[in-house]
Residue frames relative to the residue before (quaternion, step in Angstrom):
aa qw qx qy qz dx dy dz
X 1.0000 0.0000 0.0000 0.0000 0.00 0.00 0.00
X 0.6044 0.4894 -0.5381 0.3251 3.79 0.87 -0.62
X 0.3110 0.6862 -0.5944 0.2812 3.73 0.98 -0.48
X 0.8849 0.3318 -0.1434 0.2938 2.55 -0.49 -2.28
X 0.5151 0.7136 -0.3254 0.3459 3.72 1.13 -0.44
X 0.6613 0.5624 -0.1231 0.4809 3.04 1.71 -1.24
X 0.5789 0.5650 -0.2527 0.5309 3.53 1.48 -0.95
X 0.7039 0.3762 -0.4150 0.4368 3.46 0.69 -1.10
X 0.6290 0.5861 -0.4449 0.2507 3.73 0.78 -1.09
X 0.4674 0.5792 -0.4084 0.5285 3.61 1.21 0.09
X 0.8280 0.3500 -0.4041 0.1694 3.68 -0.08 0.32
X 0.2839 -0.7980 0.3683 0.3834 3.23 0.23 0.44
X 0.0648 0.6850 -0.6369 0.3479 2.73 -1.08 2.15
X 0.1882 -0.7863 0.4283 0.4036 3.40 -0.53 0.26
X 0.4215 0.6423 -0.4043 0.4964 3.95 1.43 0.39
X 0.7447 0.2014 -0.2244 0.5954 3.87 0.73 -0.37
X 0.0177 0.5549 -0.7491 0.3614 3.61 0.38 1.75
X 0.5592 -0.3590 0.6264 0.4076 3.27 -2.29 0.21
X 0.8946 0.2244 -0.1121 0.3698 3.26 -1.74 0.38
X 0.7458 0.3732 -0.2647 0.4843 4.06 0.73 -0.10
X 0.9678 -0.0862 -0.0455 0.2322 3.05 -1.13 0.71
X 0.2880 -0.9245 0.2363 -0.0811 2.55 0.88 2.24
X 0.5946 0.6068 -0.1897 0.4922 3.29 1.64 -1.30
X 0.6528 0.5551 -0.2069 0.4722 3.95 1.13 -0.82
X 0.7048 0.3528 -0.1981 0.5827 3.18 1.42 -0.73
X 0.3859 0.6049 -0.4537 0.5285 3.75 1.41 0.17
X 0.7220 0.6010 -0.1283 0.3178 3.09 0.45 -1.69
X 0.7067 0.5835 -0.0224 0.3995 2.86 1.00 -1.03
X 0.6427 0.1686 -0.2259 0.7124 3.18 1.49 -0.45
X 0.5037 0.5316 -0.6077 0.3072 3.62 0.28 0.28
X 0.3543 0.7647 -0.3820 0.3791 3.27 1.82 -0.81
X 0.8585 0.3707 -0.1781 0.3063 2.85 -0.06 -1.97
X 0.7270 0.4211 -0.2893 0.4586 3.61 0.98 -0.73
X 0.6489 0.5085 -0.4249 0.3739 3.64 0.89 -0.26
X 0.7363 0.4663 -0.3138 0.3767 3.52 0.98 -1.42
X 0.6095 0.5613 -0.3397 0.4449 3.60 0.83 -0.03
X 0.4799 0.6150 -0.2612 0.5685 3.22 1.56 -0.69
X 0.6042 0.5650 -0.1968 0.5263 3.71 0.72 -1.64
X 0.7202 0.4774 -0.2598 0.4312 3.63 0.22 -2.14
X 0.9037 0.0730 -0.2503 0.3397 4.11 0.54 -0.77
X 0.3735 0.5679 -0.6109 0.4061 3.84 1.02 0.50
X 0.2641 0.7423 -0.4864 0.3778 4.02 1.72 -1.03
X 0.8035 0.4985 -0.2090 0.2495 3.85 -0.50 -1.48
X 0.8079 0.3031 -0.0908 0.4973 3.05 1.10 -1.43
X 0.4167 0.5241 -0.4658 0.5785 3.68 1.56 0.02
X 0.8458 0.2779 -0.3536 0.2870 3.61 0.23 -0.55
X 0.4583 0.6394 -0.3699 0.4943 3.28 1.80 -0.88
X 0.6541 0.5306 -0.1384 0.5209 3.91 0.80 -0.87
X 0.1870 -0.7216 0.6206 0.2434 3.99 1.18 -0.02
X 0.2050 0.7956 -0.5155 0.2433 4.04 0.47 0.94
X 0.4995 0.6555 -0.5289 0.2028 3.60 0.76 -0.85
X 0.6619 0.5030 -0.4591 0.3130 3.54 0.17 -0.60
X 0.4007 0.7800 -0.2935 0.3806 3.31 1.46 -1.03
X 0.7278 0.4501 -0.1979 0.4780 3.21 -0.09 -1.75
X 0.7012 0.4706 -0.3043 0.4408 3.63 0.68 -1.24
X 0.6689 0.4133 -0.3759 0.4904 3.74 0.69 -0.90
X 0.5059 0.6271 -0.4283 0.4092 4.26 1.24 -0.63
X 0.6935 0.5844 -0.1397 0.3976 3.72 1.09 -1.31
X 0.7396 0.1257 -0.3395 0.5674 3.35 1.54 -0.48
X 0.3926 0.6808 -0.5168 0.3397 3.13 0.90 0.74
X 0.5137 0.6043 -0.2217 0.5672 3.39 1.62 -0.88
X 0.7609 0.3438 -0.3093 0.4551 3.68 0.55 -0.69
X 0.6830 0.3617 -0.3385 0.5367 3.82 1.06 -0.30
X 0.6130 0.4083 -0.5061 0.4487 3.60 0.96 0.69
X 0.4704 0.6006 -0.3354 0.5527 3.82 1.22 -0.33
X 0.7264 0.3652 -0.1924 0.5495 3.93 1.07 -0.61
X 0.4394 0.5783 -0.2190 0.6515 3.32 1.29 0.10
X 0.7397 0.2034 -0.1433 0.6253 3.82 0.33 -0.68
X 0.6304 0.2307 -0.5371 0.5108 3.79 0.32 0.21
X 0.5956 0.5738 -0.4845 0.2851 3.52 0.22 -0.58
X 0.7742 0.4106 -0.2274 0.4247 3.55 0.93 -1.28
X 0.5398 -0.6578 0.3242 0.4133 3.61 1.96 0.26
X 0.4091 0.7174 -0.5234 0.2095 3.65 1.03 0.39
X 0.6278 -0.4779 0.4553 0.4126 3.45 -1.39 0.87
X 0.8820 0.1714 0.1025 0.4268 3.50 0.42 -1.32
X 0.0760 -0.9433 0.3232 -0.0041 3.36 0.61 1.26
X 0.2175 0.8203 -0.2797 0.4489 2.96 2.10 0.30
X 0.8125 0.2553 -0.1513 0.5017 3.33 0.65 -0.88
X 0.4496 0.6882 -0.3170 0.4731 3.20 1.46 0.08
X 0.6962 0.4809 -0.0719 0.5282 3.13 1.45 -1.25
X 0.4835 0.5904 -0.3730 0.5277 3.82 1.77 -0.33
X 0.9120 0.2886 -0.0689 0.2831 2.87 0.30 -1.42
X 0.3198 0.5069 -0.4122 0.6862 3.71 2.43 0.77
X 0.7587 0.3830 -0.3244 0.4152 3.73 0.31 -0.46
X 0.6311 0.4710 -0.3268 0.5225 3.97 1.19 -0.40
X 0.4821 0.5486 -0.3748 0.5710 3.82 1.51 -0.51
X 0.6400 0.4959 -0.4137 0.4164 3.60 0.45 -1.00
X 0.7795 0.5314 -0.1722 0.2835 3.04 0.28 -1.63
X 0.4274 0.6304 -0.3225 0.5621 3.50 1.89 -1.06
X 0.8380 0.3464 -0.1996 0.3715 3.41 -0.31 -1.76
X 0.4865 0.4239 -0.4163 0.6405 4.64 0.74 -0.49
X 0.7062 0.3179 -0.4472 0.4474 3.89 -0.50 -0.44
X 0.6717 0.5009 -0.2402 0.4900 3.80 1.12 -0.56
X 0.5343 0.6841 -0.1948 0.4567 3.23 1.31 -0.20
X 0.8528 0.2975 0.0299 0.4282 2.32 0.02 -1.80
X 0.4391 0.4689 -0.6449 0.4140 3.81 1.56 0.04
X 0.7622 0.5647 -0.1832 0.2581 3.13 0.35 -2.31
X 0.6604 0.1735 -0.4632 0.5651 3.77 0.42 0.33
X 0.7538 -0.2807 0.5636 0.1881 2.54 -2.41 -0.30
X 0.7220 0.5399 -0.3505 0.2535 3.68 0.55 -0.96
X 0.5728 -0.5440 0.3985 0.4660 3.32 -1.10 0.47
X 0.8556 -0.2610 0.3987 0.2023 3.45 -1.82 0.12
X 0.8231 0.1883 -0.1435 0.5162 3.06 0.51 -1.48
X 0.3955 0.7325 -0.4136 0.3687 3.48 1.23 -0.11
X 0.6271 0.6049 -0.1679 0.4612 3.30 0.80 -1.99
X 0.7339 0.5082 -0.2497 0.3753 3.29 0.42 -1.34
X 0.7025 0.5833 -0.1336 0.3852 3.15 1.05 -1.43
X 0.5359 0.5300 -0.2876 0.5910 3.57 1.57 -0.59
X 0.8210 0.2888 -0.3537 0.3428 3.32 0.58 -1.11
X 0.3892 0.7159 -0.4708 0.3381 3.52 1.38 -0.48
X 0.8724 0.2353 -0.1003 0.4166 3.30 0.15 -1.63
X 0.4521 0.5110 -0.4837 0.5482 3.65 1.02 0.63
X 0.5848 0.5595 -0.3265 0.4882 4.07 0.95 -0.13
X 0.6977 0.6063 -0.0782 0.3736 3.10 1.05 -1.33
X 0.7654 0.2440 -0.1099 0.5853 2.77 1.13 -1.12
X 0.3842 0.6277 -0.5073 0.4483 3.61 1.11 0.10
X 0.8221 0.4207 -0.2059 0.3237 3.19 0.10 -2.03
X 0.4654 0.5930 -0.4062 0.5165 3.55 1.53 -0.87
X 0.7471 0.4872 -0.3253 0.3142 3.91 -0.01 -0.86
X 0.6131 0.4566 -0.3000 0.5706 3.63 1.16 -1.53
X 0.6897 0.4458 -0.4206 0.3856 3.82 -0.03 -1.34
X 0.8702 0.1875 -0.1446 0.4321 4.13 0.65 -0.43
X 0.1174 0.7549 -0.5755 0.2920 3.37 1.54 1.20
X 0.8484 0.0634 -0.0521 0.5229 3.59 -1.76 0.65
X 0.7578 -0.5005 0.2935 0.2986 4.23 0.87 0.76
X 0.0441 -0.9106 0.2712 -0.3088 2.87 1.19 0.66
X 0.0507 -0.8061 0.5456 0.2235 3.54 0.05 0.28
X 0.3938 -0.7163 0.5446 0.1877 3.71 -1.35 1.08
X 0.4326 0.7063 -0.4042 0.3880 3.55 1.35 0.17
X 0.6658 0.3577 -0.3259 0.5679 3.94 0.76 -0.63
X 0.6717 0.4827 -0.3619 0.4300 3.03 0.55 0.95
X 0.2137 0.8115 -0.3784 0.3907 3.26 1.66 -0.10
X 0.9036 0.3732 -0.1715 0.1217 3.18 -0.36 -1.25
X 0.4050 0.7102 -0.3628 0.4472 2.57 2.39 -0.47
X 0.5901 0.6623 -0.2554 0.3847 3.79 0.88 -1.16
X 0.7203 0.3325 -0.1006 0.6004 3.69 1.11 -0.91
X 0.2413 -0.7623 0.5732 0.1791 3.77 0.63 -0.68
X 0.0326 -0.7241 0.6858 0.0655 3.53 -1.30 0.47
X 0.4306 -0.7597 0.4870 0.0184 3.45 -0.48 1.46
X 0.7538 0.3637 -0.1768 0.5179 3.65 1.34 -0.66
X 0.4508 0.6153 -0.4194 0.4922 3.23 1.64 0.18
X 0.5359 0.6975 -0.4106 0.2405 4.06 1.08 -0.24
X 0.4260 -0.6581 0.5992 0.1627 3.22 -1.22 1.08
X 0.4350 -0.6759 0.5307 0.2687 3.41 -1.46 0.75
X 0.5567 0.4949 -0.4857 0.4575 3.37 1.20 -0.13
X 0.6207 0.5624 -0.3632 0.4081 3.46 0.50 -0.72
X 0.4738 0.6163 -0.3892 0.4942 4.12 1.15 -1.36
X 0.7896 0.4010 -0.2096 0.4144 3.74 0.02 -2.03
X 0.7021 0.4346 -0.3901 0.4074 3.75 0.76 -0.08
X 0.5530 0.3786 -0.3954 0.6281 3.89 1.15 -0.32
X 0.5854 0.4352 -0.5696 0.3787 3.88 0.49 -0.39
X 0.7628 0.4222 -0.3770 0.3127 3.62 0.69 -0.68
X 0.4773 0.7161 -0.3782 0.3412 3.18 1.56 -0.05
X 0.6674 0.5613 -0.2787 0.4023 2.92 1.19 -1.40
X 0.1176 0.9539 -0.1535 0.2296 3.28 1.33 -0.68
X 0.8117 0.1452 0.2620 0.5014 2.02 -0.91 -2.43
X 0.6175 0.5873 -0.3264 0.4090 3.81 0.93 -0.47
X 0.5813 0.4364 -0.3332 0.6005 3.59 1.01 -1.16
X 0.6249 0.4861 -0.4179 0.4456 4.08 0.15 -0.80
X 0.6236 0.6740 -0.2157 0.3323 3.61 1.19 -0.81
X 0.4018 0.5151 -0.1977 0.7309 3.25 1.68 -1.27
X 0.8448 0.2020 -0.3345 0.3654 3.24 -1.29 -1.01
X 0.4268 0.6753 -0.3931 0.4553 3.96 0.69 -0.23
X 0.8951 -0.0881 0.3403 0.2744 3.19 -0.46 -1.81
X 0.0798 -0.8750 0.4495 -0.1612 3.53 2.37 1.05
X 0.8104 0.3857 -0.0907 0.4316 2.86 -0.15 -1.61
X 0.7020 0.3984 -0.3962 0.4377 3.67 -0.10 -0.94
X 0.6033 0.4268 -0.4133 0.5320 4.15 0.94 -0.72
X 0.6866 0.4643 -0.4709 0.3022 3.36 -0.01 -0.90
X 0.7315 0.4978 -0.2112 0.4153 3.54 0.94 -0.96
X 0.5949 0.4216 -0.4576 0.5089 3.28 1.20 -0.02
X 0.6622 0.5376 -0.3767 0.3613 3.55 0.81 -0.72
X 0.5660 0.6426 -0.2657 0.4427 3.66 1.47 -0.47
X 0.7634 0.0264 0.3928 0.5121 2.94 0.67 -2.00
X 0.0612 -0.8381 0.5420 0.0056 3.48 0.75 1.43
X 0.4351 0.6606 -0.3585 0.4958 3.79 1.13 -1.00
X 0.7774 0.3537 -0.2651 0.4476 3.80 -0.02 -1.53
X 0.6719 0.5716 -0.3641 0.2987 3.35 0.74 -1.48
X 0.6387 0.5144 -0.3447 0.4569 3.66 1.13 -1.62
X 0.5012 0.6249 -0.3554 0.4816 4.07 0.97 -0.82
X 0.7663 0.3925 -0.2020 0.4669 3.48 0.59 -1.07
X 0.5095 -0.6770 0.3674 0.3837 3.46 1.05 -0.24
X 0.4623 0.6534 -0.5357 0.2690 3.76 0.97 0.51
X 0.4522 -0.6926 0.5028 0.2509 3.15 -0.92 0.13
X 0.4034 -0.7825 0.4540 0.1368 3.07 0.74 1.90
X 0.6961 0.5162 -0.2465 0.4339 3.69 0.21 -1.78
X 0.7142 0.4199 -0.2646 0.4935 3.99 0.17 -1.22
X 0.6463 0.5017 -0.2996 0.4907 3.75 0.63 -0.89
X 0.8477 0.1184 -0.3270 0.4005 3.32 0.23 -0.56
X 0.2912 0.7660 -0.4151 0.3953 3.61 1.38 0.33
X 0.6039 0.4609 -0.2324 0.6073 3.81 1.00 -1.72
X 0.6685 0.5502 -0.3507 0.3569 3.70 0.40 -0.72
X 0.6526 0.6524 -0.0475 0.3824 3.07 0.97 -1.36
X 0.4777 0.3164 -0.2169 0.7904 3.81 1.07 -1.42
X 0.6214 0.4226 -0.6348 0.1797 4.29 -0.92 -0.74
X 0.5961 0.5972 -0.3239 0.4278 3.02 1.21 -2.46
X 0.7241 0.5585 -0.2475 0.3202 3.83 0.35 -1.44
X 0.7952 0.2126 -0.2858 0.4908 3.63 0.98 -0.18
X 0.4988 0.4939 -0.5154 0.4916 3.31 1.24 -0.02
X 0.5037 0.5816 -0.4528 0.4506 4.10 0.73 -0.50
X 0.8572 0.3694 -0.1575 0.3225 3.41 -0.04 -1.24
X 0.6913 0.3027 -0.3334 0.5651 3.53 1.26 -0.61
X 0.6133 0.5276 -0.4119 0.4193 3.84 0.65 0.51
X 0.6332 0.6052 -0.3780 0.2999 3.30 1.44 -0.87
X 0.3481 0.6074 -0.4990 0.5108 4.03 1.26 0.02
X 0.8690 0.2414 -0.2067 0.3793 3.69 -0.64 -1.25
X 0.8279 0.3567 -0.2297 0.3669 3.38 0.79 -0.77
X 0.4963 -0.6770 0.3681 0.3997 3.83 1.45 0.00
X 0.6289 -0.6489 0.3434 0.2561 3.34 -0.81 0.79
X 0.5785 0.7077 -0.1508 0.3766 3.34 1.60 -1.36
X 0.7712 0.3671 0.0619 0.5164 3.20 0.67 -1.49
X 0.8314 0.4422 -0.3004 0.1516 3.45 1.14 -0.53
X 0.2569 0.6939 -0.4749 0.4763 3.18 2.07 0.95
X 0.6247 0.5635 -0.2551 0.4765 3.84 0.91 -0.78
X 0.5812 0.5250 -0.2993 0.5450 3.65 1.43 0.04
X 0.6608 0.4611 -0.1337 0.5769 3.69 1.11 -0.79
X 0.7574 0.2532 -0.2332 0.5548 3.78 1.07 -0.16
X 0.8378 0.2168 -0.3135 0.3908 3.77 0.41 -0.44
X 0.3811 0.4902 -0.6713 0.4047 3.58 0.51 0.80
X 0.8418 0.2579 -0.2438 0.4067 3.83 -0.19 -0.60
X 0.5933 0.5897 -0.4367 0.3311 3.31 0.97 0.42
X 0.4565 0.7939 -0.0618 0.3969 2.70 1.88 -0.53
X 0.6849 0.2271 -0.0912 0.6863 2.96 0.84 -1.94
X 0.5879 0.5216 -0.5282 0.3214 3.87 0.63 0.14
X 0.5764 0.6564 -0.3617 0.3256 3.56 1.29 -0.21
X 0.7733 0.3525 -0.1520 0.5046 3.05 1.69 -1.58
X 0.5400 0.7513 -0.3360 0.1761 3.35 1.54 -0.60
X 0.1384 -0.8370 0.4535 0.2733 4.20 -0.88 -0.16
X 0.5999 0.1656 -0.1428 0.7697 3.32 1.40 -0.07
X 0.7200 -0.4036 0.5142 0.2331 2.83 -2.32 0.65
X 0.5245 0.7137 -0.2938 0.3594 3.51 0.72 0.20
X 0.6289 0.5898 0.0324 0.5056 2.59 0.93 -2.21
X 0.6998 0.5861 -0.1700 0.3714 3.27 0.72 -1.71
X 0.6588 0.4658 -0.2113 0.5518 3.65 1.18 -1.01
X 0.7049 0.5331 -0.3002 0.3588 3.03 0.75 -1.01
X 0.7746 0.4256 -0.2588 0.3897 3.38 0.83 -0.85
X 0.5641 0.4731 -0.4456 0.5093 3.57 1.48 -0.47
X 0.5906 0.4866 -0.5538 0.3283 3.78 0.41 -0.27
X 0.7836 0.4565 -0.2599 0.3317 3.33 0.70 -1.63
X 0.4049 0.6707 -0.4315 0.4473 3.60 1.56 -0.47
X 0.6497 0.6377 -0.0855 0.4049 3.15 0.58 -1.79
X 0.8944 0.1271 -0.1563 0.3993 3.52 0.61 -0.47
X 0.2640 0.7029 -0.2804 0.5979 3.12 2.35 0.14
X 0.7227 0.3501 -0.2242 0.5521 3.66 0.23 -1.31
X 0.5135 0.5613 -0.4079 0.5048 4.15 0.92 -1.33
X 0.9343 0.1700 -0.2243 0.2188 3.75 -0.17 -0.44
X 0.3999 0.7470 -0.2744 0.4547 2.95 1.93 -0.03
X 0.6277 0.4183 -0.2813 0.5932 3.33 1.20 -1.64
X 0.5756 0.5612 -0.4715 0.3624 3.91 0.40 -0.84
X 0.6300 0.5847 -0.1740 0.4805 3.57 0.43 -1.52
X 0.6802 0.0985 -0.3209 0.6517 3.73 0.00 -0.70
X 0.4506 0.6250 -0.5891 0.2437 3.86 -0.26 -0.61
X 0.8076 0.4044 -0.1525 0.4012 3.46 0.80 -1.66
X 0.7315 0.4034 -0.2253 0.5015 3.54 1.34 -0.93
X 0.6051 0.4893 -0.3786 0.5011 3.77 1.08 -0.06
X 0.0031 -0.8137 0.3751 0.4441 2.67 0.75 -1.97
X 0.2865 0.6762 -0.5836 0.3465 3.94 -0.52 0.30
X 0.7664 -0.3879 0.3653 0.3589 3.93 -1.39 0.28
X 0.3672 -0.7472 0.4997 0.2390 3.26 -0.60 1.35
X 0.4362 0.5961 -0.4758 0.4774 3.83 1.29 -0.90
X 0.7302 0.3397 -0.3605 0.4706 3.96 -0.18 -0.83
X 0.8177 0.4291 -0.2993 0.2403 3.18 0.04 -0.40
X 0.4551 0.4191 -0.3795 0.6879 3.60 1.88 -0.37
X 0.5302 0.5610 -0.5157 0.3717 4.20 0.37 -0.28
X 0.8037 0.3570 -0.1263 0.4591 3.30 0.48 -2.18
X 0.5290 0.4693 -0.4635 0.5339 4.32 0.92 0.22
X 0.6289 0.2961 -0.3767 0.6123 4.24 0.88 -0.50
X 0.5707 0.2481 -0.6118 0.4883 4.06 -0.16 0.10
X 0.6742 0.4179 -0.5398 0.2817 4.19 -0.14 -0.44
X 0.6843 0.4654 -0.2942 0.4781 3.37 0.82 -1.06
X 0.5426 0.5709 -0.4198 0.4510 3.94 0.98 -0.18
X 0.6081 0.4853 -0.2174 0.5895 3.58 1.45 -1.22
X 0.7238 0.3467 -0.4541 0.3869 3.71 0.10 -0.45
X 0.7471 0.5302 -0.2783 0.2885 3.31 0.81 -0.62
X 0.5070 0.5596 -0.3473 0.5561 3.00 2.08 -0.48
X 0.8301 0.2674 -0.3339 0.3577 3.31 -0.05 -0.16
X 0.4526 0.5315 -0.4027 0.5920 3.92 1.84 0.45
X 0.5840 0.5175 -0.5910 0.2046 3.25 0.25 -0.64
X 0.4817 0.5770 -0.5932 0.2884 3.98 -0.13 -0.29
X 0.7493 0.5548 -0.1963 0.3037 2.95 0.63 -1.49
């Protein structure tokens, strides 16, 4: 971390002095490694008509987080990784083996989360209030240990892409062609699934539960307005994606209010500018 300590002390801020306000400069790179994280799973949630997904992944995250206090874990976070990668496992199972549509599937599991986690978080009276915060998110509450584990995510995710582009895109297009081609339609979008499913759950603290399905759909809708090639298209949901990531940070700290709303409401402007540029 003194690296990165050193990098921020270059900017001229009065939060990235030596020695002051450590939490801003936390923050700050979680920025950097989540919204880029956000900017390219972005592509294939939408390329994949998934958004609802992600949303049903998020309260899946919140009835695994209720789960781990219930069972009294220090850290119920991981409790909540590893209820949200089950989810994801068992809807990709689903949703081969029946017949129903997509959004159906989703919709069962959404509200079967919902109402789970509602039940455990207020078993035997319970108060649903220590739970609040998950719903709003606090972005300066981030651990560096937490930062260095989505950094390896991110990782292992970019290595993904360059790996196996093509075989996702085509399933997400054309699962029929892809299975014709020999991909393994089922595994491909499975790895997809558990990524979306821990990047959801270890972000849903800083960024708020509300808002953080609205990360996963308007970076690439965006650049899908302004974009002309599949290129383009990535590119701009990343850079959208991390453009908006520090903007909302930045006013977050000098306005103040929820940094999640505020990287949300800078990707609906940049969604709007592009909707109405995109001719151009």
């Amino acid at each position: 971390m003194e690296f990165w300590y050193a990098l921020v002390e270059l900017l001229p801020f009065e939060w990235a002095q030596p020695g002051q306000m450590y939490f801003m400069k936390h923050a700050l790179l979680a920025v950097l490694v989540v919204t880029p994280l956000f900017g390219i799973l972005s592509t294939m949630v939408v390329h994949s008509r998934m958004s609802f997904f992600s949303d049903a992944l998020g309260h899946s995250a919140f009835t695994g987080m209720a789960i781990g206090a219930l069972c009294g874990f220090h850290e119920p976070t991981w409790a909540a990784v590893v209820f949200a990668m089950l989810f994801a496992l068992l809807f990709n199972l689903v949703k081969r083996r029946s017949a129903l549509a997509s959004d159906t599937v989703i919709g069962v599991f959404s509200s079967t989360a919902v109402a789970l986690g509602i039940f455990l978080s207020t078993l035997n009276g319970r108060s649903f209030t220590r739970f609040n915060a998950l719903l709003v998110g606090d972005i300066l509450s981030v651990e560096p240990a937490k930062v260095g584990v989505l950094a390896m995510i991110l990782a292992l995710i970019v290595l993904l892409w360059a790996v196996s582009f093509n075989q996702l895109m085509l399933s997400a297009v054309h699962p029929a062609l892809a299975d014709s081609r020999g991909v393994q339609v089922f595994w491909q979008e499975t790895v997809f699934s558990v990524a979306i499913a821990v990047v959801v759950t270890l972000s849903m603290t800083w960024v708020g539960l509300l808002v953080i399905n609205s990360l996963l759909v308007l970076p690439a809708a965006a650049a899908r307005n302004a974009a002309r090639n599949m290129r383009q298209y990535h590119l701009l949901s990343l850079l959208g994606a991390v453009l908006a990531g520090i903007a909302g940070l930045m006013t977050s700290y000098y306005v103040g209010g929820s940094a999640g709303a505020a990287i949300t409401l800078y990707l609906a402007v940049w969604f709007a500018l592009t909707f109405f540029l995109r001719k151009k």
